[in-house]
N, C-alpha and C positions, 0 to 999 in steps of 0.2 A: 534432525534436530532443528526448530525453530527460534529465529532469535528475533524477540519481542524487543522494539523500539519504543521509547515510551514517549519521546517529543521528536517526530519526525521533521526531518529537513530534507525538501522535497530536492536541493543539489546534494546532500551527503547521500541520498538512497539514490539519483542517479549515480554517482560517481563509486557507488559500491555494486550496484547490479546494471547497469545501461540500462536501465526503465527509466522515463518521465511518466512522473506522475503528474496529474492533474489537481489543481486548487478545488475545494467544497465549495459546495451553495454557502453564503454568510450563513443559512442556518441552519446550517449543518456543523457538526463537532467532532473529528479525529478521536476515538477513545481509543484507538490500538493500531499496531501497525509491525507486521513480521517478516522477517523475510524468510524465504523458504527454500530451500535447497533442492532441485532436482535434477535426474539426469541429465537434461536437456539446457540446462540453465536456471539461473534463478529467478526466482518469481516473487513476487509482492503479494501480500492478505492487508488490506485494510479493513476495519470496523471503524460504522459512524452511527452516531447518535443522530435523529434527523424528528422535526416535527412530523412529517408523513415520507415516508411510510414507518417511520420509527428507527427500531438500531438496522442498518444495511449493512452489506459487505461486498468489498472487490477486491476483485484478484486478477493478477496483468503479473503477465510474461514479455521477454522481450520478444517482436515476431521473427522469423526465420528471414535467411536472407536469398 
């Protein structure tokens, strides 16, 4: 099950899965953000709105230690 954030704060999504996430280019736009359950730990899905290349997306896990 995925749980869609819909105004992300980049200390609440660290302080619920130990990921840091990183700040967008100015112009770039945040339209979605999930976080996602796996074995291994949880992991982050962003979608962005972006002049070029257009809508993008990333995904970060925390790494291994």
């Amino acid at each position: 099950m995925h749980n869609e954030v819909s105004d992300p704060d980049p200390a609440e999504l660290r302080a619920a899965t130990g990921i840091a996430t990183a700040g967008c280019r100015g112009d770039w736009a945040v339209c979605g953000v999930q976080r996602v359950p796996l074995p291994e730990g949880p992991g982050i899905e962003m979608l962005f709105d972006a002049p070029d290349p257009g809508r993008a997306s990333h995904f970060a896990v925390r790494a291994g230690v």
